[in-house]
N, CA, C and O atoms as CSV, one atom per row, in Angstrom:
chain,resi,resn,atom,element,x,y,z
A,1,UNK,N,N,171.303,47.785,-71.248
A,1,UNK,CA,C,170.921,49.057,-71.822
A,1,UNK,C,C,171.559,49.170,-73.200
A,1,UNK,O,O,172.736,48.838,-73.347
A,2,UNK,N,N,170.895,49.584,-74.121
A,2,UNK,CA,C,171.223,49.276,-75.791
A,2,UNK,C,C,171.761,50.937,-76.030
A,2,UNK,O,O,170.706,51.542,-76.223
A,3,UNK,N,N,172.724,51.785,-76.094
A,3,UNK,CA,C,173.542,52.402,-76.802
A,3,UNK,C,C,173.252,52.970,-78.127
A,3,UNK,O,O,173.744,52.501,-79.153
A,4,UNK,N,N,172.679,53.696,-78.114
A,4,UNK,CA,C,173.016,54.220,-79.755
A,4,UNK,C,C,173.683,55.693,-79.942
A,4,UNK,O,O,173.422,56.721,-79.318
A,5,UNK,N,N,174.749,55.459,-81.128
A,5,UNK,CA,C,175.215,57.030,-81.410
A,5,UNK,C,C,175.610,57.261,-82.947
A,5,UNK,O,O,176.036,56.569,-83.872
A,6,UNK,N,N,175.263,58.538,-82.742
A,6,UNK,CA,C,175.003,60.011,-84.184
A,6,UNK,C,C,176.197,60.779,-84.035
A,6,UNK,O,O,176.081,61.560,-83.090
A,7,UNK,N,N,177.320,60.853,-84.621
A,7,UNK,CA,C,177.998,61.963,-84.513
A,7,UNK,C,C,178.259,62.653,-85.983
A,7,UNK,O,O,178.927,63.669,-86.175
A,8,UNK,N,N,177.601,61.894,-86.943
A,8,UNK,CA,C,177.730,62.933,-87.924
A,8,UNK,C,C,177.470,63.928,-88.496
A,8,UNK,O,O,177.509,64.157,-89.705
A,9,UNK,N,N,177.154,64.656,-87.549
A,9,UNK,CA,C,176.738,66.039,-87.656
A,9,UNK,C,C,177.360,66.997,-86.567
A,9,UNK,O,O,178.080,66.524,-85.687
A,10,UNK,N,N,177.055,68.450,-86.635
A,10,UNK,CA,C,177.451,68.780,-84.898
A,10,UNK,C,C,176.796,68.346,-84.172
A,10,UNK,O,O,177.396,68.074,-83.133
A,11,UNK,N,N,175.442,68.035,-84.160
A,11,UNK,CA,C,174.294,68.100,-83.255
A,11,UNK,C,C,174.297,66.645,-82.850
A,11,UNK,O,O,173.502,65.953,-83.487
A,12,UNK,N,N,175.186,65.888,-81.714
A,12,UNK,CA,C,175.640,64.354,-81.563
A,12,UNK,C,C,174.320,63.759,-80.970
A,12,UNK,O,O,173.980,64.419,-79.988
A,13,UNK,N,N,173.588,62.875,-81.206
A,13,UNK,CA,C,172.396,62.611,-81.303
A,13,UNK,C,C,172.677,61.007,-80.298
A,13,UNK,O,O,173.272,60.068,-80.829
A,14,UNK,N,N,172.257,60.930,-79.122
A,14,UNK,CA,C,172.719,59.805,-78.037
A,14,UNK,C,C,171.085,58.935,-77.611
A,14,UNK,O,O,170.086,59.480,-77.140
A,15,UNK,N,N,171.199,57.966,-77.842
A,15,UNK,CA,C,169.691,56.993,-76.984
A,15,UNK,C,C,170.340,55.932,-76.321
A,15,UNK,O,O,171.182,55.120,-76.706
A,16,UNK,N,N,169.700,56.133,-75.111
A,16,UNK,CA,C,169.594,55.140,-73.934
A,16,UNK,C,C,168.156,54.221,-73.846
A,16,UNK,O,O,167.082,54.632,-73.405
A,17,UNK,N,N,168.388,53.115,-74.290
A,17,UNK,CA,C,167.533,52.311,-74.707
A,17,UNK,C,C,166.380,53.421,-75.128
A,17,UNK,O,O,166.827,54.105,-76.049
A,18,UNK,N,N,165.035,53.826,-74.753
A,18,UNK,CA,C,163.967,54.132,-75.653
A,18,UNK,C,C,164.401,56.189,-75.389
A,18,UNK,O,O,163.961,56.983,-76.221
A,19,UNK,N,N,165.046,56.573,-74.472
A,19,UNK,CA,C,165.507,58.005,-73.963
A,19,UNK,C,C,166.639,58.806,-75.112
A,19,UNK,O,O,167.847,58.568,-75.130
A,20,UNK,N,N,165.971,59.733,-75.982
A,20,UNK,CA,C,167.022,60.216,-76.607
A,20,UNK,C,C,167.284,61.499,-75.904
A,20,UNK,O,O,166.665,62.093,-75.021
A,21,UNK,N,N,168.617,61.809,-76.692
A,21,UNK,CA,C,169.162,63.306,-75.936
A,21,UNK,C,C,170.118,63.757,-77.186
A,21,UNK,O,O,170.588,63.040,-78.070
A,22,UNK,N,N,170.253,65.096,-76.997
A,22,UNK,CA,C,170.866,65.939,-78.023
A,22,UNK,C,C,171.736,66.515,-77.788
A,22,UNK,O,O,171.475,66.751,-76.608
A,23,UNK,N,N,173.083,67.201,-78.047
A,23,UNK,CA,C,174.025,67.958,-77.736
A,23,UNK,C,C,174.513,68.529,-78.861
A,23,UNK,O,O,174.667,67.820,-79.855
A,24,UNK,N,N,174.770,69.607,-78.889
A,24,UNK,CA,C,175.584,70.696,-80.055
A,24,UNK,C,C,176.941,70.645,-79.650
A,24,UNK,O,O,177.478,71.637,-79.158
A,25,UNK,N,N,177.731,69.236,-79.865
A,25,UNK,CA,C,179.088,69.338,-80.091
A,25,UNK,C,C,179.911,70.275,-80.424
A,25,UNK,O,O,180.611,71.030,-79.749
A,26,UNK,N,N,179.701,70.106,-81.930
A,26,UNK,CA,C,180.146,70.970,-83.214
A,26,UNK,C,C,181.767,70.736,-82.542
A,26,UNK,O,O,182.092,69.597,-82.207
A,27,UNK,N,N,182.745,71.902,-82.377
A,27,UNK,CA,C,183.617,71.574,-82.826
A,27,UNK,C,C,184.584,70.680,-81.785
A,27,UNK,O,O,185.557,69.988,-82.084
A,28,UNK,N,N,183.928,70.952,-80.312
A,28,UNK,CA,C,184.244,70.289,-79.286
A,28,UNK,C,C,184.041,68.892,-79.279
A,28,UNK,O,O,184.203,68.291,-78.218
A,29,UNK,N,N,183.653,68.179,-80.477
A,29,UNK,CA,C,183.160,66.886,-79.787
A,29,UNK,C,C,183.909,65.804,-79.619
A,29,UNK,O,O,183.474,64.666,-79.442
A,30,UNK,N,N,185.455,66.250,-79.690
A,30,UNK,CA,C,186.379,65.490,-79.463
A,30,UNK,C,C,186.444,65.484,-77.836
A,30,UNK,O,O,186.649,64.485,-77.147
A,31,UNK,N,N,186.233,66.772,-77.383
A,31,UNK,CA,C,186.857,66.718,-75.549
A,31,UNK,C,C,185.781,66.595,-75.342
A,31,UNK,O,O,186.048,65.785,-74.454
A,32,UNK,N,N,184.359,66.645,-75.308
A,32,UNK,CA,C,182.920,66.702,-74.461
A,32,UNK,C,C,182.019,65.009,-74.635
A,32,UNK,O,O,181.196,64.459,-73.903
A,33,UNK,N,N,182.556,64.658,-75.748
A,33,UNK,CA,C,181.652,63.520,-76.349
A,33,UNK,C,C,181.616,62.981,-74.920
A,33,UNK,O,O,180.761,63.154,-74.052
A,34,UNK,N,N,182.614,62.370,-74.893
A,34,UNK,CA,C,182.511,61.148,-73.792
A,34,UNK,C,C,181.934,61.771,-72.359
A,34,UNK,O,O,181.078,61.104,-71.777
A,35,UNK,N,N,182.426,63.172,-71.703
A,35,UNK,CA,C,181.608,63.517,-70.531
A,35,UNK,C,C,179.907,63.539,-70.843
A,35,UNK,O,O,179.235,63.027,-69.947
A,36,UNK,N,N,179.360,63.934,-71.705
A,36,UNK,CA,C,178.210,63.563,-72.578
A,36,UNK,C,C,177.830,62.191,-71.922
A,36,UNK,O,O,177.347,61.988,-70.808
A,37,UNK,N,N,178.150,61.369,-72.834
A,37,UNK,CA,C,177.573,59.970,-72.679
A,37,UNK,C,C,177.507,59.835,-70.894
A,37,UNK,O,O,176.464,59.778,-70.243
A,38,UNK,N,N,178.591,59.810,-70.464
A,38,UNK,CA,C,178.585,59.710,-68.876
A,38,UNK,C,C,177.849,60.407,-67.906
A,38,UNK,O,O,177.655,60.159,-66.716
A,39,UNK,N,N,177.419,61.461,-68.734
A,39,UNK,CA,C,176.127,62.556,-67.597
A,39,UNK,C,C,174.998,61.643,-67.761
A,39,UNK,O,O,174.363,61.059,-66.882
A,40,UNK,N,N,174.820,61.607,-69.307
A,40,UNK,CA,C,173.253,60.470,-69.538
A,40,UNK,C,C,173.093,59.611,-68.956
A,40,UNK,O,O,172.050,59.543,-68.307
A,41,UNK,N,N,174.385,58.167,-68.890
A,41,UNK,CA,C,174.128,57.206,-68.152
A,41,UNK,C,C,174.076,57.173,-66.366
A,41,UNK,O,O,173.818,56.212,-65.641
A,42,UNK,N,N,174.388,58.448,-66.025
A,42,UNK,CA,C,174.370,59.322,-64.306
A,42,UNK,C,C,172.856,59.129,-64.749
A,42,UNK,O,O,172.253,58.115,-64.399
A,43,UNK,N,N,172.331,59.975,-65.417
A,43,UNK,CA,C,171.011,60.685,-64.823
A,43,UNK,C,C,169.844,59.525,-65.433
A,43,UNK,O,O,168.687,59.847,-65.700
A,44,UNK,N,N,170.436,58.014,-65.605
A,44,UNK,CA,C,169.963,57.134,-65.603
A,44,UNK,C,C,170.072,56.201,-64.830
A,44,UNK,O,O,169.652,55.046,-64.903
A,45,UNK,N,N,170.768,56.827,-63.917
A,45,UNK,CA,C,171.178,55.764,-62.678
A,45,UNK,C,C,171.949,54.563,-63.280
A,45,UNK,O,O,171.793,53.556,-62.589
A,46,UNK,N,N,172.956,54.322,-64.669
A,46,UNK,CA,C,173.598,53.351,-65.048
A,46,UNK,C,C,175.215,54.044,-64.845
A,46,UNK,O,O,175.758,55.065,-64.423
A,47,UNK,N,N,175.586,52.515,-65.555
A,47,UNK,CA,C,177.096,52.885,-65.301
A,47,UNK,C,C,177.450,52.491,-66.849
A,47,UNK,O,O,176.471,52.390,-67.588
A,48,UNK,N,N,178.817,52.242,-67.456
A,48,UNK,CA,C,179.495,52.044,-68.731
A,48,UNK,C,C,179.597,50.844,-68.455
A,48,UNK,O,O,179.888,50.289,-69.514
A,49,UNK,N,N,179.489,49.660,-67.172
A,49,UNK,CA,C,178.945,48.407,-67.769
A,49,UNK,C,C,177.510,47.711,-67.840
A,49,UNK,O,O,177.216,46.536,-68.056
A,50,UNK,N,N,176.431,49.229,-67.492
A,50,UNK,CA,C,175.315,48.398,-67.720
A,50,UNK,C,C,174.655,48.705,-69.514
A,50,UNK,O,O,173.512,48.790,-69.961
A,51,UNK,N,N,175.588,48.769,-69.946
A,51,UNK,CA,C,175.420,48.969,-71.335
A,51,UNK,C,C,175.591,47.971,-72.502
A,51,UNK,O,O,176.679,48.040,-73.074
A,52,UNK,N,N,174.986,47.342,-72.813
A,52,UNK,CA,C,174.738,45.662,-73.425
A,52,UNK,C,C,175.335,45.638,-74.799
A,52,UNK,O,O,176.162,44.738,-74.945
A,53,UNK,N,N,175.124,46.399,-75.841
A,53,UNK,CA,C,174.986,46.828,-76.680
A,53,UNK,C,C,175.373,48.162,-77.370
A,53,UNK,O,O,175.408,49.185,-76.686
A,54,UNK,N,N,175.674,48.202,-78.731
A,54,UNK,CA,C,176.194,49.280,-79.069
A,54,UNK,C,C,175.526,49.817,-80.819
A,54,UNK,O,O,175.625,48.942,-81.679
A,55,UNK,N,N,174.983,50.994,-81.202
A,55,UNK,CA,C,174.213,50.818,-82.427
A,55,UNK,C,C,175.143,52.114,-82.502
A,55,UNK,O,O,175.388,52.816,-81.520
A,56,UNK,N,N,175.693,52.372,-83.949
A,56,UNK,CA,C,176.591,53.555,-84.487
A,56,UNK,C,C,176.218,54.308,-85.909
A,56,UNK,O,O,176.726,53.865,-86.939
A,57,UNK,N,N,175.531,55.188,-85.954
A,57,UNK,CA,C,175.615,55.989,-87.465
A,57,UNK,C,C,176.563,56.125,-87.774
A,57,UNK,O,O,177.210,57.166,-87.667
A,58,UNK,N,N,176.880,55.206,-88.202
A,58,UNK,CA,C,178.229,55.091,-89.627
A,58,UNK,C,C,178.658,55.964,-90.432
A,58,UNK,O,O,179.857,56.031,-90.701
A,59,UNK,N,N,177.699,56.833,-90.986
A,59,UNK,CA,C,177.769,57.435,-92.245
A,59,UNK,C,C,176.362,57.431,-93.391
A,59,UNK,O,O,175.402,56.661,-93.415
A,60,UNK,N,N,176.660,58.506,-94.212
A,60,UNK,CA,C,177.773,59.719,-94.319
A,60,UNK,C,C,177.442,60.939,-93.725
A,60,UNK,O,O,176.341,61.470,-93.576
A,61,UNK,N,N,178.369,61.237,-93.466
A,61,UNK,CA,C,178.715,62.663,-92.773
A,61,UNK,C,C,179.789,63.260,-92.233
A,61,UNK,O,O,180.796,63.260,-92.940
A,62,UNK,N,N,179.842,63.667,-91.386
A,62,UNK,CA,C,181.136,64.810,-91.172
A,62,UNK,C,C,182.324,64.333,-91.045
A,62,UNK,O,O,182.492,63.744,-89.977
A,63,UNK,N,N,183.501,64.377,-91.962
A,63,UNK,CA,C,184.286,63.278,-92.055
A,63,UNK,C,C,185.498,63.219,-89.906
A,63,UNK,O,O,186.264,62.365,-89.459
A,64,UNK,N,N,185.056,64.415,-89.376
A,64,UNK,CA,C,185.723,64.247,-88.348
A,64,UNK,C,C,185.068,63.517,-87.274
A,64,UNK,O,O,185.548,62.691,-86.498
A,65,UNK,N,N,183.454,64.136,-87.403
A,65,UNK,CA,C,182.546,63.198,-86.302
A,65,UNK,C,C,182.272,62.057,-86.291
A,65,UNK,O,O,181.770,61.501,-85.314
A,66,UNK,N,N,182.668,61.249,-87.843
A,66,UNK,CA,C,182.844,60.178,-87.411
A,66,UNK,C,C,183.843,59.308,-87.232
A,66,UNK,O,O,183.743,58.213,-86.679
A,67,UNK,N,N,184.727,59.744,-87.658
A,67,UNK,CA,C,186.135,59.460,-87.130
A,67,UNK,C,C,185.964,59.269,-85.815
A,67,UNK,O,O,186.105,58.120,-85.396
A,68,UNK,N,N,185.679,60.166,-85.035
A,68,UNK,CA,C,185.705,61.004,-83.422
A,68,UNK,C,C,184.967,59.603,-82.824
A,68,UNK,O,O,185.604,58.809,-82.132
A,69,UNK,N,N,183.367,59.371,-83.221
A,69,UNK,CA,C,182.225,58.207,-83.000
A,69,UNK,C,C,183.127,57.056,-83.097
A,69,UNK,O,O,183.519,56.263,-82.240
A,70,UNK,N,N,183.348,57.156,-84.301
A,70,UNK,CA,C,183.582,55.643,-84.095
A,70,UNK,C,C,184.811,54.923,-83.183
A,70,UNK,O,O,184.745,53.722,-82.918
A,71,UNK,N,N,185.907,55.741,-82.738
A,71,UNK,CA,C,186.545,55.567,-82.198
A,71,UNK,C,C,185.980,55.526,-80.619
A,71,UNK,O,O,186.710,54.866,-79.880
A,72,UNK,N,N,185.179,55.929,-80.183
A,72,UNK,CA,C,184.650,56.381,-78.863
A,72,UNK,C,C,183.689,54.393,-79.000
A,72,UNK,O,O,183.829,53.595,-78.074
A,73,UNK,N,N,182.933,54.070,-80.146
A,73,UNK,CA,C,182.014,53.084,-80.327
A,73,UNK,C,C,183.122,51.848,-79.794
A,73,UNK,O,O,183.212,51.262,-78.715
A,74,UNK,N,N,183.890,51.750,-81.038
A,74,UNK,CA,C,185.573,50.887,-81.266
A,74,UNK,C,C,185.209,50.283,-79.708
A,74,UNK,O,O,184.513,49.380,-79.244
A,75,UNK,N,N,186.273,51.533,-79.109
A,75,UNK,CA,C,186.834,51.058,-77.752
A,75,UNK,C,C,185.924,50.832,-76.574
A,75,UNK,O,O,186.222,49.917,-75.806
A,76,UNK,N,N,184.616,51.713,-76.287
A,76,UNK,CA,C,183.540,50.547,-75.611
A,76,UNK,C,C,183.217,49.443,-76.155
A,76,UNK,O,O,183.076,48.708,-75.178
A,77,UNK,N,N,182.953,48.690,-77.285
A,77,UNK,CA,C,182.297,47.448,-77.600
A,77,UNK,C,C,183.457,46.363,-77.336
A,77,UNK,O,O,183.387,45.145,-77.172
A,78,UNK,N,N,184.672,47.348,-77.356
A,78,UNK,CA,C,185.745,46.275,-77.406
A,78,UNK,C,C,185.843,45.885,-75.871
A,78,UNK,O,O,185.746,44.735,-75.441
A,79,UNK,N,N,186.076,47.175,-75.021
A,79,UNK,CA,C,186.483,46.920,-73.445
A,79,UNK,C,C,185.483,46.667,-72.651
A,79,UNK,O,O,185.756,46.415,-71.478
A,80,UNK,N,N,184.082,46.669,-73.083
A,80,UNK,CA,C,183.157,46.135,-72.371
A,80,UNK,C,C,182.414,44.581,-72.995
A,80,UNK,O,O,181.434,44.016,-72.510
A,81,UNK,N,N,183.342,44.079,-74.370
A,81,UNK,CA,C,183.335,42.783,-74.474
A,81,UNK,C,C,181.665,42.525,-75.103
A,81,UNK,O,O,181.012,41.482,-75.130
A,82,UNK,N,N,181.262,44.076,-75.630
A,82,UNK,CA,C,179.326,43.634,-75.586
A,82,UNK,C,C,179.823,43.670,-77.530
A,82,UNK,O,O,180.820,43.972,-78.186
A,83,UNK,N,N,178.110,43.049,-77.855
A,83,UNK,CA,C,178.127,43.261,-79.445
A,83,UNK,C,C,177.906,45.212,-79.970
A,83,UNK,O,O,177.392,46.176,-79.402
A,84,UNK,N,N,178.557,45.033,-81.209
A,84,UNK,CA,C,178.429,46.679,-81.915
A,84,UNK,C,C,177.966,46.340,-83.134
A,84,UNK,O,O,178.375,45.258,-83.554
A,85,UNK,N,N,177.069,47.083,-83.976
A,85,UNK,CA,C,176.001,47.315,-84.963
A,85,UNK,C,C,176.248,48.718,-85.527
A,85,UNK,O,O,176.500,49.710,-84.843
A,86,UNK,N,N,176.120,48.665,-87.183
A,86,UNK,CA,C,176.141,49.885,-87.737
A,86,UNK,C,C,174.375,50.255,-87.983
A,86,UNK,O,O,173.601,49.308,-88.124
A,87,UNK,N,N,173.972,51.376,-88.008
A,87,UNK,CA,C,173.044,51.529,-88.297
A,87,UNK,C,C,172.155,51.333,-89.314
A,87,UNK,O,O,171.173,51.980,-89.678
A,88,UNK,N,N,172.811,50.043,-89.825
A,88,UNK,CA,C,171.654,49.049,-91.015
A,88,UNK,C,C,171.844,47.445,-90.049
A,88,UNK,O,O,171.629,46.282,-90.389
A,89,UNK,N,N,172.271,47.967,-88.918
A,89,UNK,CA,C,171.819,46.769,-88.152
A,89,UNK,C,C,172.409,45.621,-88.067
A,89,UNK,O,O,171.935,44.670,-87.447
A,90,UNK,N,N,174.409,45.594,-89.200
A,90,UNK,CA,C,175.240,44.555,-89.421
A,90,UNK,C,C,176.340,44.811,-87.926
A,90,UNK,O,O,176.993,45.775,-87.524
A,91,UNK,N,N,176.167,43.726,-87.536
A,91,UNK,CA,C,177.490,43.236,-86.417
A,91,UNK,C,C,178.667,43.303,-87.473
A,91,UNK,O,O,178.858,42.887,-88.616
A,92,UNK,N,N,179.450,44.126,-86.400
A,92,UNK,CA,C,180.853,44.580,-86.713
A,92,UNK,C,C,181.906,43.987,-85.785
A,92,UNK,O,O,181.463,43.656,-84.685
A,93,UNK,N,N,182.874,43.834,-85.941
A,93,UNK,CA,C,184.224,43.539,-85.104
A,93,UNK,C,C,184.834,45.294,-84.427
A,93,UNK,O,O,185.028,45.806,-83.324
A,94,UNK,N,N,184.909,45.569,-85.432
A,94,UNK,CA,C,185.400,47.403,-85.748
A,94,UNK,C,C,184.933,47.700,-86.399
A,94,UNK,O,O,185.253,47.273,-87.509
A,95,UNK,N,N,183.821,48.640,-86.323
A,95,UNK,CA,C,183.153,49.713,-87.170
A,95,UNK,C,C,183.868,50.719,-88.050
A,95,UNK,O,O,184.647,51.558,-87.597
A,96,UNK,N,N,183.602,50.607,-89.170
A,96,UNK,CA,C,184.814,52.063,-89.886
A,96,UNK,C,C,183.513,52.838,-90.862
A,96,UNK,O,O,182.766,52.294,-91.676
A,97,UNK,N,N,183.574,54.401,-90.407
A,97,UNK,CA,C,182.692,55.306,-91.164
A,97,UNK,C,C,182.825,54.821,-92.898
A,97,UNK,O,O,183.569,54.255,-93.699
A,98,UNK,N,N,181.163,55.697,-92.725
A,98,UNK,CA,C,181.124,55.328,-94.207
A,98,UNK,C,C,180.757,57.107,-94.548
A,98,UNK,O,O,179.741,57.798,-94.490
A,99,UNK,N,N,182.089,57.323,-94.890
A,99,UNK,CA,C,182.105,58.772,-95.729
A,99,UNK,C,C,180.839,59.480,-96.383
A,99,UNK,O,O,180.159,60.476,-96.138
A,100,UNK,N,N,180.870,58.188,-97.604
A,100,UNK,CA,C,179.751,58.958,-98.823
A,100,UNK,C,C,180.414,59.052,-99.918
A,100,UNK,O,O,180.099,58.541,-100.992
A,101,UNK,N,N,181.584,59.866,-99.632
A,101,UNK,CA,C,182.121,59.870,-100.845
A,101,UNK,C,C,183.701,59.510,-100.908
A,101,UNK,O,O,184.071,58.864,-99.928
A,102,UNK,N,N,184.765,59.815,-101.919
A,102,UNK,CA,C,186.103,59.876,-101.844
A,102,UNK,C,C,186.354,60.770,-100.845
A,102,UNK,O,O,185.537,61.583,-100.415
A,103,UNK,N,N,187.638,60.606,-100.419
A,103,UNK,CA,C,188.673,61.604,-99.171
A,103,UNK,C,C,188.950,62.651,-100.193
A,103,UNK,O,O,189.402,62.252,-101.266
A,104,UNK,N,N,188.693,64.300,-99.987
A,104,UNK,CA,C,188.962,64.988,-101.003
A,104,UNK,C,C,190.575,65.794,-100.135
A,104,UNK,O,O,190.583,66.728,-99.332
A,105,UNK,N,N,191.741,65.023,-100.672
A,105,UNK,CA,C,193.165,64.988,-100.354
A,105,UNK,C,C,193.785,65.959,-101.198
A,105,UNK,O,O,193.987,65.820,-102.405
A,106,UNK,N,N,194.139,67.162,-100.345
A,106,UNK,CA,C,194.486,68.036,-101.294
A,106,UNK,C,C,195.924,67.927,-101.161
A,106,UNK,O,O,196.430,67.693,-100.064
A,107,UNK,N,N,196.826,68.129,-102.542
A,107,UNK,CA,C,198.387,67.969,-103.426
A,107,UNK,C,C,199.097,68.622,-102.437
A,107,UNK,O,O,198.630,69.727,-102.162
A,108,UNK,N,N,200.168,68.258,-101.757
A,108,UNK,CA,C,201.186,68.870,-101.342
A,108,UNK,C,C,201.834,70.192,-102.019
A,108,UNK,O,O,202.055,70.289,-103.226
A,109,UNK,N,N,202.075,71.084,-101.164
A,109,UNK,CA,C,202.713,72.524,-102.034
A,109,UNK,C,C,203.837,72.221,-102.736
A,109,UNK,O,O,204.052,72.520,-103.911
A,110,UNK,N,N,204.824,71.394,-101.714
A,110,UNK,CA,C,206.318,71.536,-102.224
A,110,UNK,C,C,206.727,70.151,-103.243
A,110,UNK,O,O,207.847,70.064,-103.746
């Protein structure tokens, strides 16, 4: 089963091979992401190792959701030993977001 995920936005955007599904994260999608993925692959009758594959929207966008994604991508492709893909379709080792732009790092007060 081929994996794909959207978190750069609130609206975390999940496909199970040809089955998409939608969720309004927003600010939760640090604690819900992953029960998410695990209802989908329930109500597909799969499990987290019948999952072959891994496809990730990289970027750009929300600099936390994908932080959040890619870390969730990271550690399945790694612990289930399958290949991971950014969404131009390049095999990755570790996926790292692609912002868009500079980190806008604001000056310390003191």
């Amino acid at each position: 089963m081929k994996l794909y995920l959207d978190t750069s936005t609130p609206t975390c955007i999940l496909r199970l091979d040809n089955k998409e599904y939608q969720a309004e994260l927003g600010r939760d999608m640090a604690e819900k992401l992953h029960g998410f993925v695990r209802e989908k692959l329930t109500e597909n009758n799969a499990t987290w190792q019948d999952i072959t594959e891994i496809t990730f929207m990289s970027g750009p966008g929300s600099f936390t959701g994908l932080r959040i994604g890619a870390t969730v991508v990271n550690t399945l492709a790694d612990q289930l030993q399958i290949p991971l893909y950014d969404h131009h379709g390049k095999k990755h080792k570790i996926i790292l977001p692609e912002y868009g732009r500079p980190a806008n790092i604001s000056k310390p007060r003191k």
